[in-house]
OpenMM code with the backbone's topology and positions (N, CA, C; nanometers):
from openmm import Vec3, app, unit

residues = "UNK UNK UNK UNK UNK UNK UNK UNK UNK UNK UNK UNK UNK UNK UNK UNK UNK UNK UNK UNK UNK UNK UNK UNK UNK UNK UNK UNK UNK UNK UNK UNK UNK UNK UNK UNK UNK UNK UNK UNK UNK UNK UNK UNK UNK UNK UNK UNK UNK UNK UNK UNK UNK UNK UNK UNK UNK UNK UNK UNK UNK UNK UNK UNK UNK UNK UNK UNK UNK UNK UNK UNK UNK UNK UNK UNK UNK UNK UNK UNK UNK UNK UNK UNK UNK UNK UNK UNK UNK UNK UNK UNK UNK UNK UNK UNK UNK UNK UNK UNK UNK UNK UNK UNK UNK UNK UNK UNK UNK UNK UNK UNK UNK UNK UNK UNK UNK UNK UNK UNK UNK UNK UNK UNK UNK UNK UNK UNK UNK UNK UNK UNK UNK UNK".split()
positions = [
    Vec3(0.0851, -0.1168, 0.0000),
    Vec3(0.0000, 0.0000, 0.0000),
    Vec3(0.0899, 0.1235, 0.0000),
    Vec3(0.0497, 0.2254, -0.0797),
    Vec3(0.1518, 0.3800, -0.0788),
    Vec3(0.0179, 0.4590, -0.0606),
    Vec3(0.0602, 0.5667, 0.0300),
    Vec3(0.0070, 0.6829, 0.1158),
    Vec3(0.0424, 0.7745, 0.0763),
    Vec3(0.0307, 0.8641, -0.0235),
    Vec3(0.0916, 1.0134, -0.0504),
    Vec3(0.0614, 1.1485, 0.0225),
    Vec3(0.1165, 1.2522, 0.0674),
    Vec3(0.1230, 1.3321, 0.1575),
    Vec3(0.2209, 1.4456, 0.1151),
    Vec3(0.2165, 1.5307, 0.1884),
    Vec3(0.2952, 1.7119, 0.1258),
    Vec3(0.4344, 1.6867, 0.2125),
    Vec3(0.5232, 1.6805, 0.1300),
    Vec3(0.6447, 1.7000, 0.2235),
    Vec3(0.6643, 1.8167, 0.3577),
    Vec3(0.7152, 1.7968, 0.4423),
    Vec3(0.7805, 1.9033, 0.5104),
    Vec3(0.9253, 1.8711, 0.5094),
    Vec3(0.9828, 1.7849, 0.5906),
    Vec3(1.0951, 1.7493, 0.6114),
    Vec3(1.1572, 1.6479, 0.5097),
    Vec3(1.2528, 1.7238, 0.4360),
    Vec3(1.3335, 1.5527, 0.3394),
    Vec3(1.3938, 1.4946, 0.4140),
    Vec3(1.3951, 1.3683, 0.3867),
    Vec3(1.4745, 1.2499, 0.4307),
    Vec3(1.4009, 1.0938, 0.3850),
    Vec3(1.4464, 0.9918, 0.4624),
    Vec3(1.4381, 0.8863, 0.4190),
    Vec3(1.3968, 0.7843, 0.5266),
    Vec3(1.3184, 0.7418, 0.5742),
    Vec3(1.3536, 0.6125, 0.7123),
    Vec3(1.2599, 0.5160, 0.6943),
    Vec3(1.3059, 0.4112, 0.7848),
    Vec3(1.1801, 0.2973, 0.7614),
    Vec3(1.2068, 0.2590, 0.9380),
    Vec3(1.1127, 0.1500, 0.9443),
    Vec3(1.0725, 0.1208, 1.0938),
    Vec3(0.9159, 0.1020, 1.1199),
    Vec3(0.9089, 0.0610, 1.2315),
    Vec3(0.8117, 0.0128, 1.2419),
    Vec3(0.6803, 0.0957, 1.2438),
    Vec3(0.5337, 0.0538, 1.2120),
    Vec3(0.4665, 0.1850, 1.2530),
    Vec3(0.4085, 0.2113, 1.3897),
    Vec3(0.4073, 0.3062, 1.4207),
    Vec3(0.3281, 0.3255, 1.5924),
    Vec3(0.2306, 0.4533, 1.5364),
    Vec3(0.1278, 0.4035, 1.5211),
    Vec3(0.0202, 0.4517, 1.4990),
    Vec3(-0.0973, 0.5275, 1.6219),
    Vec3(-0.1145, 0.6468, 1.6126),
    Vec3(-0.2408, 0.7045, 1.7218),
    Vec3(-0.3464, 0.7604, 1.6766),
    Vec3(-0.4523, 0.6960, 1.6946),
    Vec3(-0.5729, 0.7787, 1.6142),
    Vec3(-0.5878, 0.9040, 1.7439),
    Vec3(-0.5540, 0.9700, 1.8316),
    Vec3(-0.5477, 1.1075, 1.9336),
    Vec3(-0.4196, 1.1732, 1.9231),
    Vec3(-0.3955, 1.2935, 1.9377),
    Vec3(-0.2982, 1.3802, 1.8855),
    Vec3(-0.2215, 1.3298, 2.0022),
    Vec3(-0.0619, 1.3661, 1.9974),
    Vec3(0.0057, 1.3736, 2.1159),
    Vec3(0.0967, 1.5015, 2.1550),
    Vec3(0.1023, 1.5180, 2.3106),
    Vec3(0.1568, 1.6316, 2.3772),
    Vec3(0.3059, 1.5518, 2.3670),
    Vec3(0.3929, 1.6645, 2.3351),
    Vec3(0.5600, 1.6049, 2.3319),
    Vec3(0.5927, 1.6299, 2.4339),
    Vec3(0.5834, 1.8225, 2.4838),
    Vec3(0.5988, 1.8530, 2.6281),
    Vec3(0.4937, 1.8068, 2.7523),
    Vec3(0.5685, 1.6795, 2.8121),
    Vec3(0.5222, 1.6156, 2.9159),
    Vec3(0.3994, 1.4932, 2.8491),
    Vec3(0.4324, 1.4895, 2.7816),
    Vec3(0.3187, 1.3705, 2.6968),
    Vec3(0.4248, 1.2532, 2.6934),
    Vec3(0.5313, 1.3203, 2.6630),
    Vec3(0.7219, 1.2470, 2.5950),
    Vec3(0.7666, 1.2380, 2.7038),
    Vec3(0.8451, 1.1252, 2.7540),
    Vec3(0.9733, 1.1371, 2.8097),
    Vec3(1.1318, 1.1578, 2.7333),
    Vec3(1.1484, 1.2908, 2.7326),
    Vec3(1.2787, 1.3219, 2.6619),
    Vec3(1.4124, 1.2306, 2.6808),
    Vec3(1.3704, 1.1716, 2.8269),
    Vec3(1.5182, 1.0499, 2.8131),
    Vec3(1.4980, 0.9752, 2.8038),
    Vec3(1.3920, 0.9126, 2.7659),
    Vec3(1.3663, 0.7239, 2.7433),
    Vec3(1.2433, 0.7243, 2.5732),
    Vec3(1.2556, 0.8256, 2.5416),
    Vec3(1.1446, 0.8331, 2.4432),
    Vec3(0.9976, 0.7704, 2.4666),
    Vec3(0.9641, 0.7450, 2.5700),
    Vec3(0.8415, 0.6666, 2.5729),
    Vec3(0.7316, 0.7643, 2.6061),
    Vec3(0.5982, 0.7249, 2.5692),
    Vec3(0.4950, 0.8689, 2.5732),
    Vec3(0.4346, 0.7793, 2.7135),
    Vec3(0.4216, 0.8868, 2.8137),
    Vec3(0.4006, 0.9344, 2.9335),
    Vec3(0.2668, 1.0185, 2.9375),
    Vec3(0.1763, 0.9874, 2.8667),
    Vec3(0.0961, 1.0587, 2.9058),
    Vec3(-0.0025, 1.0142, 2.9335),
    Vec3(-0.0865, 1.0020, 3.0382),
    Vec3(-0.1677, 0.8975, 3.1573),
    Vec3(-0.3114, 0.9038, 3.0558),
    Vec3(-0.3763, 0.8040, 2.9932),
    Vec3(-0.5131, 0.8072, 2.9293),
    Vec3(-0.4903, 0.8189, 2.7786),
    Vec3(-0.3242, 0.8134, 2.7508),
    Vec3(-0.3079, 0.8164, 2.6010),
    Vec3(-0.3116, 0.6639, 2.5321),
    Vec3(-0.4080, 0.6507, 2.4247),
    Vec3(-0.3255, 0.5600, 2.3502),
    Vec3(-0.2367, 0.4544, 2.3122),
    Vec3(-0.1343, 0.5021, 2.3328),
    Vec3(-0.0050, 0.4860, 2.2817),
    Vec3(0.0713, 0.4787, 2.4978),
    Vec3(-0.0032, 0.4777, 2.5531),
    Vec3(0.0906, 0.4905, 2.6952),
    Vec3(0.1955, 0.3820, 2.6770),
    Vec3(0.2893, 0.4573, 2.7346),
    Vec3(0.4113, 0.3640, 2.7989),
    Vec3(0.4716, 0.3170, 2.6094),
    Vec3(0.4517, 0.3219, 2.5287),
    Vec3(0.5053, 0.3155, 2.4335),
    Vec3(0.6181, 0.3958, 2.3763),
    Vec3(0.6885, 0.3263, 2.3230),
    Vec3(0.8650, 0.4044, 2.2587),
    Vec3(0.8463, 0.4467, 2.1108),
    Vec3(0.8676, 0.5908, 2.1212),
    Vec3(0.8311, 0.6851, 1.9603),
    Vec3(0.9936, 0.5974, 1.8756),
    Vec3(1.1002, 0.5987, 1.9420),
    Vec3(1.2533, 0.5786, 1.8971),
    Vec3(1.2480, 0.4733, 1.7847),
    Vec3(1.2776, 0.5176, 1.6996),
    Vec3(1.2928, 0.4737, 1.5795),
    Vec3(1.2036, 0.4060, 1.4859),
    Vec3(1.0960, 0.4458, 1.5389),
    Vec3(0.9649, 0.4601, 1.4538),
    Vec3(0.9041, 0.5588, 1.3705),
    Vec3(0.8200, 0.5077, 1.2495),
    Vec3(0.7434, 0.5589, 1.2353),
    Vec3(0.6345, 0.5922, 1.2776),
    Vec3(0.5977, 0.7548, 1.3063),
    Vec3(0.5156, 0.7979, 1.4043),
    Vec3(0.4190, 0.8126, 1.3426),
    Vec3(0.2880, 0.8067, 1.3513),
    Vec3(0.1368, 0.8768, 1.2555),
    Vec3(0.0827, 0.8959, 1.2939),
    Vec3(0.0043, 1.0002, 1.3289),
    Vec3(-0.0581, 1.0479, 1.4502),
    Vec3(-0.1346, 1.1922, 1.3485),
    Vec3(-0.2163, 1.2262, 1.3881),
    Vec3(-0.3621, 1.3436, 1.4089),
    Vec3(-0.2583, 1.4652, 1.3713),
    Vec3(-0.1685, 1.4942, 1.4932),
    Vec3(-0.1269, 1.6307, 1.5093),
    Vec3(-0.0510, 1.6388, 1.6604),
    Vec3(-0.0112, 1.7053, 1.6872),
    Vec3(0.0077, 1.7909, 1.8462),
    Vec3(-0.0590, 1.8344, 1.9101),
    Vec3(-0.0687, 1.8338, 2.0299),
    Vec3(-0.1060, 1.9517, 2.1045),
    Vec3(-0.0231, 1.9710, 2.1999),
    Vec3(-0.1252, 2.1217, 2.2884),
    Vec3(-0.0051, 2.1549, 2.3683),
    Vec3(0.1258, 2.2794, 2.3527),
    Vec3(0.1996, 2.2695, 2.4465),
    Vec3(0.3456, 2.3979, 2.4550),
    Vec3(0.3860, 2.3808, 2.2928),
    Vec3(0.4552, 2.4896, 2.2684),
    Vec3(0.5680, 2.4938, 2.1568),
    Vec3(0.6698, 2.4540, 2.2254),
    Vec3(0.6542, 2.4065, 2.3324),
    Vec3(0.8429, 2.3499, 2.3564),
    Vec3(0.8488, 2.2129, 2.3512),
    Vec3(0.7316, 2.1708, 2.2934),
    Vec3(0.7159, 2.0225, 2.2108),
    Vec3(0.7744, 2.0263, 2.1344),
    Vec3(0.8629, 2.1314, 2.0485),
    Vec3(0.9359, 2.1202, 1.9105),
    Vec3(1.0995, 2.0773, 1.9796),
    Vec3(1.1220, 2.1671, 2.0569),
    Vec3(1.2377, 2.1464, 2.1785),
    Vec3(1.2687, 1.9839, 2.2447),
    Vec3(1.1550, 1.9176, 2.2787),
    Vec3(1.1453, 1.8023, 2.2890),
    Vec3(1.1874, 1.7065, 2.1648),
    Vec3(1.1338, 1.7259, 2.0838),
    Vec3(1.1959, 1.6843, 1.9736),
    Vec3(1.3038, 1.6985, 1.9176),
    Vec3(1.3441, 1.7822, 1.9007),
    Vec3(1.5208, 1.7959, 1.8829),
    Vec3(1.5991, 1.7276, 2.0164),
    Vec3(1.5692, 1.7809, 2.1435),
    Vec3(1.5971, 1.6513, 2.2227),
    Vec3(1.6369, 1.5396, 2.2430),
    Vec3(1.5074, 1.4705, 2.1343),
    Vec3(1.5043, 1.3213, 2.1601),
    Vec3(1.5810, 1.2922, 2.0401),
    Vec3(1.6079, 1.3395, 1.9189),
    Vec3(1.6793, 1.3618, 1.7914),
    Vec3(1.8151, 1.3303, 1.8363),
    Vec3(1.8676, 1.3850, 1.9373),
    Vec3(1.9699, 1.4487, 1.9540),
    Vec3(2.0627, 1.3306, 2.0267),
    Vec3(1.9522, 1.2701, 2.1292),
    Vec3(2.0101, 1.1242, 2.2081),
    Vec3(1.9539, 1.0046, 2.1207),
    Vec3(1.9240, 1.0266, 1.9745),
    Vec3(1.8650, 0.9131, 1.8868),
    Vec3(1.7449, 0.8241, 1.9864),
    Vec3(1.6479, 0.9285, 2.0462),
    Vec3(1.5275, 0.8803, 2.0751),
    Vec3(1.3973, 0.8824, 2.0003),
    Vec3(1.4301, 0.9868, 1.8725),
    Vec3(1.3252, 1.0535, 1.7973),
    Vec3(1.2637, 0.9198, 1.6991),
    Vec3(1.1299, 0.9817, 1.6695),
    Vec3(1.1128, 0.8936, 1.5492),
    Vec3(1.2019, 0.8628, 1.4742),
    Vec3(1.1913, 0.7810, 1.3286),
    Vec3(1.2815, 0.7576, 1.2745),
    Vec3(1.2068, 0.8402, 1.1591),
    Vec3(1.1004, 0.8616, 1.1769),
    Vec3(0.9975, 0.9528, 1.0705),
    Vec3(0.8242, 0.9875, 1.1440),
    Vec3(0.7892, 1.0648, 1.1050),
    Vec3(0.6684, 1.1447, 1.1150),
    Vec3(0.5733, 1.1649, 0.9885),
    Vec3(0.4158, 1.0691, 1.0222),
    Vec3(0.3549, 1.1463, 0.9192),
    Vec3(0.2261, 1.2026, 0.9961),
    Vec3(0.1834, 1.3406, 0.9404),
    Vec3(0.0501, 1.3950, 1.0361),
    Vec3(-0.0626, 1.3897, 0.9172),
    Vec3(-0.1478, 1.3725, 1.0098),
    Vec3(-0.2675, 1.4083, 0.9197),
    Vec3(-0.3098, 1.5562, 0.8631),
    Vec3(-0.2632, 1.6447, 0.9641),
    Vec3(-0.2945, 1.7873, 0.9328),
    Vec3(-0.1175, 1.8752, 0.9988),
    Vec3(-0.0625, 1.9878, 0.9315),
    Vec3(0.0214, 2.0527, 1.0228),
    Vec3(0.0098, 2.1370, 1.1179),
    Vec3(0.0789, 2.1082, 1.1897),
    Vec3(0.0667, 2.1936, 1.3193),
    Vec3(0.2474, 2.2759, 1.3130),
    Vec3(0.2592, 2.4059, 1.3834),
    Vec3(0.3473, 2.4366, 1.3993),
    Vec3(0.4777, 2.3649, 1.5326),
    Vec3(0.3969, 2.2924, 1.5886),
    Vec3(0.5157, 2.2275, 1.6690),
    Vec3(0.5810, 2.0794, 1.6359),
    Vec3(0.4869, 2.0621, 1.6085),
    Vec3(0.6005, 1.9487, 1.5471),
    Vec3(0.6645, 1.9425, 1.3948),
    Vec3(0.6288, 2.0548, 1.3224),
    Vec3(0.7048, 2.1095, 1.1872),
    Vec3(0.8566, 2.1390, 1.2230),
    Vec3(0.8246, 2.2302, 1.3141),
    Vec3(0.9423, 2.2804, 1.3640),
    Vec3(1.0465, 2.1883, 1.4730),
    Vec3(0.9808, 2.1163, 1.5240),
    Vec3(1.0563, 2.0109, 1.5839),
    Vec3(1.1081, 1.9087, 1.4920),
    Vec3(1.0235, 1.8387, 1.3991),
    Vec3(1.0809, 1.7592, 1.2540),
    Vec3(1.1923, 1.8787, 1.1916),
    Vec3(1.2038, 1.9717, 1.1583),
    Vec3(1.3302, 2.0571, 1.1192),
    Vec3(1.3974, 2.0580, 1.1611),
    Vec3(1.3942, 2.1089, 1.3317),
    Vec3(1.5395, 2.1066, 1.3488),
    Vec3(1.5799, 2.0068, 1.4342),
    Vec3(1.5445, 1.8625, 1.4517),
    Vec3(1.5809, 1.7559, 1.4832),
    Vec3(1.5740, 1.6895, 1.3059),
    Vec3(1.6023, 1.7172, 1.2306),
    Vec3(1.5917, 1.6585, 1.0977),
    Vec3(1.5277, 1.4975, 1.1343),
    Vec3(1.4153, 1.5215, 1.1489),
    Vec3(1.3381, 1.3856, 1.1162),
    Vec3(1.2583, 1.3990, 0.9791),
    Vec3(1.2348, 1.3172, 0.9398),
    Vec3(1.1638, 1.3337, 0.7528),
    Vec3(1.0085, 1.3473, 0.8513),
    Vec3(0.9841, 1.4209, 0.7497),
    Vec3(0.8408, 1.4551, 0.7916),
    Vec3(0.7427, 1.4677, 0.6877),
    Vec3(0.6105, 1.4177, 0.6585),
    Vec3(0.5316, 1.4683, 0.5403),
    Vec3(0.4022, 1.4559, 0.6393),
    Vec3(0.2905, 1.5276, 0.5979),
    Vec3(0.1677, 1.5932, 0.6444),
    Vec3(0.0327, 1.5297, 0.5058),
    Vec3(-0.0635, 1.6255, 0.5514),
    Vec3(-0.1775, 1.6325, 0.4813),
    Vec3(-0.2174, 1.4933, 0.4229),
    Vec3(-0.1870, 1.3930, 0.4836),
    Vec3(-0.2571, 1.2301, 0.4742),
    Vec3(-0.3578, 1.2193, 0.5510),
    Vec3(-0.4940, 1.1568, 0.4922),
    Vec3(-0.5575, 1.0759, 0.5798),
    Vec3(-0.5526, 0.9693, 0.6053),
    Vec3(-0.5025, 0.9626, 0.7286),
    Vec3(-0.5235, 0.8244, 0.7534),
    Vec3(-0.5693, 0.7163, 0.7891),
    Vec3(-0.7022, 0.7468, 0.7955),
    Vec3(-0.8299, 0.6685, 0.8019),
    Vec3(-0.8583, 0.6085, 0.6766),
    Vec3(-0.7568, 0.6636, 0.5174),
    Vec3(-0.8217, 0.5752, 0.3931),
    Vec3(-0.6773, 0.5201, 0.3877),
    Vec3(-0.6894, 0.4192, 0.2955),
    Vec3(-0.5577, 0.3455, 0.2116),
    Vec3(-0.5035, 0.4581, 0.1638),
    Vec3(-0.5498, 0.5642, 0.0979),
    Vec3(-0.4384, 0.6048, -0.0365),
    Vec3(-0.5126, 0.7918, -0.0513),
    Vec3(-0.4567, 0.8560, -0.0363),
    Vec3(-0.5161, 0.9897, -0.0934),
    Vec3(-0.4220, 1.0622, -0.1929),
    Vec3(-0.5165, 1.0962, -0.3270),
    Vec3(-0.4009, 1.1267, -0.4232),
    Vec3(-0.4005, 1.3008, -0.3714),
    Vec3(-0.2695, 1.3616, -0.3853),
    Vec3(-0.2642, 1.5072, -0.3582),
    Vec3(-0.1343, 1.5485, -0.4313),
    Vec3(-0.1484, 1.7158, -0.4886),
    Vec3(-0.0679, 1.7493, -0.5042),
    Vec3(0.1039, 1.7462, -0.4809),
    Vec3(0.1039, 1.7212, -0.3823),
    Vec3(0.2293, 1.7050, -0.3584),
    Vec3(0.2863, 1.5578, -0.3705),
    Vec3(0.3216, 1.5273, -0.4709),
    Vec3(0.3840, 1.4175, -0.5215),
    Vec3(0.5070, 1.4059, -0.4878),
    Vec3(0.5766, 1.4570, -0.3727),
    Vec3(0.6960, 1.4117, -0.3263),
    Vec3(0.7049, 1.3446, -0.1938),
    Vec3(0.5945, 1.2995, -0.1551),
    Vec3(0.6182, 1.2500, -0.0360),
    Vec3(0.5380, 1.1226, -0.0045),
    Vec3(0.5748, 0.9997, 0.0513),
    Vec3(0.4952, 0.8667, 0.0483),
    Vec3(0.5519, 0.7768, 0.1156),
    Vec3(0.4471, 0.7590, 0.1888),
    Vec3(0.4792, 0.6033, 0.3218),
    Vec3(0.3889, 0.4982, 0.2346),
    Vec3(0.5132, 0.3791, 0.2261),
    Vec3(0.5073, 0.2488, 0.1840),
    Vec3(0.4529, 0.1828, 0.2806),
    Vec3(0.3316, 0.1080, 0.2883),
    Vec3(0.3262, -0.0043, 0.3850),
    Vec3(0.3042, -0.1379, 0.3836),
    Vec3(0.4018, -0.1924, 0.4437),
    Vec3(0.3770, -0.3443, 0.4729),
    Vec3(0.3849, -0.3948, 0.5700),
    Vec3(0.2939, -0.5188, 0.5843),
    Vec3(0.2587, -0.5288, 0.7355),
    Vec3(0.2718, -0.4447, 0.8425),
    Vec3(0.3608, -0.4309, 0.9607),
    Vec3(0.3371, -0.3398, 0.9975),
    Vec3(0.5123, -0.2448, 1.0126),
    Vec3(0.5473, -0.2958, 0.8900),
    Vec3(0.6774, -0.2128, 0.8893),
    Vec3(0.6299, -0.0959, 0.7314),
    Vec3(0.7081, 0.0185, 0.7892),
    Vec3(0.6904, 0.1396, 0.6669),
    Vec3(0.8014, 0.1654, 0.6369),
    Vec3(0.7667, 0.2297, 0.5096),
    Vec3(0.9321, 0.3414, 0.4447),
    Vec3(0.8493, 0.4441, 0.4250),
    Vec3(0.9294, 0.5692, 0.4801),
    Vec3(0.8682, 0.7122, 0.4266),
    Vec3(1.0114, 0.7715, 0.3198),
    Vec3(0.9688, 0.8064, 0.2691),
    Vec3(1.0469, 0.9007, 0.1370),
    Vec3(0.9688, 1.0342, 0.1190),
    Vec3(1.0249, 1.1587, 0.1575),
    Vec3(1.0170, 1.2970, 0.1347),
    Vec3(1.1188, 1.3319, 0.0950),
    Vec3(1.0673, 1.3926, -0.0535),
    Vec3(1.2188, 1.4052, -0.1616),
    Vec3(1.1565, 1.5538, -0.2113),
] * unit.nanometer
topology = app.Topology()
chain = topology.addChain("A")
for resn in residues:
    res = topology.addResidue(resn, chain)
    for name in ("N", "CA", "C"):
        topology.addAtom(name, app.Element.getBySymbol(name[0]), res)
């Protein structure tokens, strides 16, 4: 299955997917030293973002969720890639300057949405992905 989506961030990664149909808080949602989301009634609790592919709604929450992310980038806790359904400014800016590949504007409630931006696409199989934002 291929997923097309608007680039933000170029790059390249594959890994597993960790999927959230509810947005997540980075500041205090994240644990910045163990990468695992900490946030009590989430989802995804007690789960490790690190070297995954992340897919998720959006953010919420501080802008120092972008900070968190470079963070976890930084001690190789970060995703290994990011795709959102819609952009938000904190985790744009956290995918930048923690250079994680990042692409947006997917739904991901269908298989496949065709969109303008033809540079960006998560491969899936079973439950391992490749994202490519070129």
């Amino acid at each position: 299955m291929r997923i097309n989506g608007k680039p933000v961030v170029e790059g390249k990664a594959s890994g597993e997917i960790l999927f959230s149909p509810e947005p997540i808080t980075f500041f205090g949602g994240v644990d910045p030293s163990s990468g695992k989301i900490v946030e009590r009634g989430h989802p995804l609790y007690s789960q490790i973002i690190a070297g995954k592919i992340l897919v998720f709604p959006h953010s919420k929450g501080s802008t120092v969720g972008s900070y968190i992310l470079l963070r976890l980038a930084r001690k190789g806790l970060a995703p290994a890639g990011i795709v959102s359904l819609r952009p938000d400014e904190v985790t744009i800016v956290g995918a930048i300057i923690g250079r994680i590949p990042m692409m947006t504007y997917v739904d991901i409630n269908r298989d496949s949405l065709p969109l303008n931006g033809k540079r960006g696409f998560l491969e899936v199989s079973s439950s391992r992905a490749y994202l490519d934002v070129f």
